[in-house]
RODO-2510 file (C-alpha; in nm, 4 decimals, decimal comma):
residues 150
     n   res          X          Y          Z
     1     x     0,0000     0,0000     0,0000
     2     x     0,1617     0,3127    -0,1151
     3     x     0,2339     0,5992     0,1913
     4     x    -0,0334     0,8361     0,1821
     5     x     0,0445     1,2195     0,3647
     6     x    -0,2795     1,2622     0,6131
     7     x    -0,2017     1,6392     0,5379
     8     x    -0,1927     1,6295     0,2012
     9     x    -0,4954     1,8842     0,1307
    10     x    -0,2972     2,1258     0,4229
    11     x     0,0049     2,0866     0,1976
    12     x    -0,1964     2,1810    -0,0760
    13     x    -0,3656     2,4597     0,0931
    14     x    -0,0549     2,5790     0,1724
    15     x     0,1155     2,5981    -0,1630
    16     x    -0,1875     2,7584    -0,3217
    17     x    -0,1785     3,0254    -0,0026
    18     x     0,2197     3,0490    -0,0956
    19     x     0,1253     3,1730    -0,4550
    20     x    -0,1328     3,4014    -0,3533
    21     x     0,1519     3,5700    -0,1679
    22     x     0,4049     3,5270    -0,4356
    23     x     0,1529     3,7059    -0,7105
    24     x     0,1044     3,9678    -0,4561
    25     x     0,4298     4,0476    -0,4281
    26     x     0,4849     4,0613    -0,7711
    27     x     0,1460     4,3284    -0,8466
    28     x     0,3470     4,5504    -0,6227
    29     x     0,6593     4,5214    -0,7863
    30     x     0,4893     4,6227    -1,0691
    31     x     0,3177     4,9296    -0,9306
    32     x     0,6443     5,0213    -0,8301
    33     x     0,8391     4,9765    -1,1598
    34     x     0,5276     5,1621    -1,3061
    35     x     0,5798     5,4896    -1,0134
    36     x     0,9425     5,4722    -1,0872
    37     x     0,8687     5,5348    -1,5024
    38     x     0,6068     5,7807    -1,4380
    39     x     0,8967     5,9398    -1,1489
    40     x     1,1124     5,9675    -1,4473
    41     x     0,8879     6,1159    -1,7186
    42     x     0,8265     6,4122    -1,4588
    43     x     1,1889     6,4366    -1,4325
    44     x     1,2424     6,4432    -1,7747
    45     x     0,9722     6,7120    -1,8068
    46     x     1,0831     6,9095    -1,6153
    47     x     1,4383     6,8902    -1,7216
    48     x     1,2805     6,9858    -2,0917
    49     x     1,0828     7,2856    -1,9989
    50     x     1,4076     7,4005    -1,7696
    51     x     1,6195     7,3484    -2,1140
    52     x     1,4022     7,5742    -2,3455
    53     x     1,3560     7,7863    -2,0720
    54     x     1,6827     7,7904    -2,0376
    55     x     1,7601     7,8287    -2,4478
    56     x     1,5277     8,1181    -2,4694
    57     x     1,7187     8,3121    -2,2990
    58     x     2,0532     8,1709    -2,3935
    59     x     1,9156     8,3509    -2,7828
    60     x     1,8230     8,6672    -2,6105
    61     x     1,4808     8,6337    -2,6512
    62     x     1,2711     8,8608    -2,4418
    63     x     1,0650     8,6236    -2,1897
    64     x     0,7220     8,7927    -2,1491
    65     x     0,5859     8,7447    -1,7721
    66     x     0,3000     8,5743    -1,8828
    67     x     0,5613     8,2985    -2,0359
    68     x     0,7488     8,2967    -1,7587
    69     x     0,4300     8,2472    -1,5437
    70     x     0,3703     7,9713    -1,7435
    71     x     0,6572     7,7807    -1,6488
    72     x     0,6742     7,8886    -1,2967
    73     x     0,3485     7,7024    -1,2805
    74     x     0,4770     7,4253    -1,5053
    75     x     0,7425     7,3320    -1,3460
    76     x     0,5775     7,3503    -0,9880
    77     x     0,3267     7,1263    -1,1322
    78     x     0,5390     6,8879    -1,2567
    79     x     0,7786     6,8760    -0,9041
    80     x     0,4454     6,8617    -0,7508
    81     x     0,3495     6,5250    -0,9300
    82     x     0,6513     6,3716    -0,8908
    83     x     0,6808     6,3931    -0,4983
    84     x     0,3124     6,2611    -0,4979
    85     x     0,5038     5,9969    -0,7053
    86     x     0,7883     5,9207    -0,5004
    87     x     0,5407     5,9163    -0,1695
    88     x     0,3466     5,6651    -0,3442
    89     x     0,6851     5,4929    -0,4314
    90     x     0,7727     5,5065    -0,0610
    91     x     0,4054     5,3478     0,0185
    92     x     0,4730     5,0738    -0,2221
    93     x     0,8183     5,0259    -0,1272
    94     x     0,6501     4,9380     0,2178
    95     x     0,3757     4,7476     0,1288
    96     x     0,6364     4,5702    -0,0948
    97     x     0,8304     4,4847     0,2336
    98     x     0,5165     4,3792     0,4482
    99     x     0,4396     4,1612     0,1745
   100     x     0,8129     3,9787     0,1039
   101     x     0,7478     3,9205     0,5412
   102     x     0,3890     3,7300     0,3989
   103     x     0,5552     3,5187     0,1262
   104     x     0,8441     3,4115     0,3329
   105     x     0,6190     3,3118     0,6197
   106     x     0,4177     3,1430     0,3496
   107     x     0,6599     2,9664     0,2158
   108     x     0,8188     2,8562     0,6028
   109     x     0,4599     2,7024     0,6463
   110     x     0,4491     2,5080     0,3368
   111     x     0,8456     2,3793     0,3568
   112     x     0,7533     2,2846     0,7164
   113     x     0,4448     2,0218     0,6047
   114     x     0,6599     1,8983     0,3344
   115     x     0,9460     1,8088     0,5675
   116     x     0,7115     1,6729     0,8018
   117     x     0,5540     1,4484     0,4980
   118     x     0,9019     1,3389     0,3564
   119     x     0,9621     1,2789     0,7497
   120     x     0,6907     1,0406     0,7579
   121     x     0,7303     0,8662     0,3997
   122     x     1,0568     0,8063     0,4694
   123     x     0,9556     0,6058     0,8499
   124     x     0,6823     0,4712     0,6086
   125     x     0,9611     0,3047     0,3747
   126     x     1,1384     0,2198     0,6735
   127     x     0,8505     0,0113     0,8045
   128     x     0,7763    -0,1346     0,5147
   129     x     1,1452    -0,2684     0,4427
   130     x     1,0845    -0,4065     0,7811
   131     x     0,7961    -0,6007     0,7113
   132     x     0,9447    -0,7241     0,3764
   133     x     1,2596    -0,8580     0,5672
   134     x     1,0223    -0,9825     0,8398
   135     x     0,8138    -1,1842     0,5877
   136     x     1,1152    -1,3007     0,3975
   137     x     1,3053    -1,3979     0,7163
   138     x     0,9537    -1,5901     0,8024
   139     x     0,9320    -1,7822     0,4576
   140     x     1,3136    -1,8706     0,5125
   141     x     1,2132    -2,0192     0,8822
   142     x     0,8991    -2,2115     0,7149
   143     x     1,0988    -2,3752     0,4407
   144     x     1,4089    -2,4451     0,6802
   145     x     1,3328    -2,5250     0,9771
   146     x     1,6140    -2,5606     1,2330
   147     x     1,8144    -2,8758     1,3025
   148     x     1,6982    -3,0426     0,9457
   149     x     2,0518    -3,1409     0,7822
   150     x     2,1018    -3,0988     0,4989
***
């Protein structure tokens, strides 16, 4: 009779809880990769409105205050976003630590019912090697029986 783990569906249970964790962890990676391209498009933005800013006047041109207004705001719009972004990037980075904790205790639950159920297949095997030999030992004892000569 083949060894059969009485925690099997627990194991299971376990491994499917385990991926949950792992595919949560992995969403929230991916918000995060997402914050840190958006993080950089702002910077980049910014950086380009700075440079013609910065090239207008480099060719003399005459910046009117309305234009300069205009990038004032610009700009302060843009720096505003991206330290929304890099709160939210701190808020992920968080969650994104909270959740590693999940998956790793996850994963310490699941390794710990599949030691216990190699544990006990192994004892299993044991036994059953041990009831072979017994059995064999027994047929021996039947078919020579002590003191016959031979």
């Amino acid at each position: 009779m083949p060894y059969r783990f009485r925690l099997e569906t627990l194991l299971r249970l376990r491994a499917g809880h385990e991926r949950q964790e792992q595919q949560r962890l992995q969403q929230i990676a991916q918000e995060m990769l997402v914050c840190d391209r958006e993080i950089e498009e702002m910077q980049s933005e910014r950086a380009s409105l700075r440079e013609r800013q910065h090239d207008a006047l480099a060719r003399g041109k005459r910046i009117l205050g309305s234009e300069l207004f205009i990038y004032t705001v610009s700009f302060r719009g843009l720096r505003s976003k991206e330290l929304a972004l890099e709160k939210r990037k701190a808020e992920l980075r968080m969650r994104w630590a909270k959740q590693r904790d999940a998956l790793q205790a996850a994963t310490s639950k699941r390794e710990i019912l599949e030691r216990l159920r190699d544990r006990e297949a192994s004892a299993y095997r044991i036994e059953q090697l041990r009831r072979e030999q017994t059995a064999i030992d027994d047929l021996f004892t039947v078919s020579h029986p002590r003191g016959e000569a031979e």
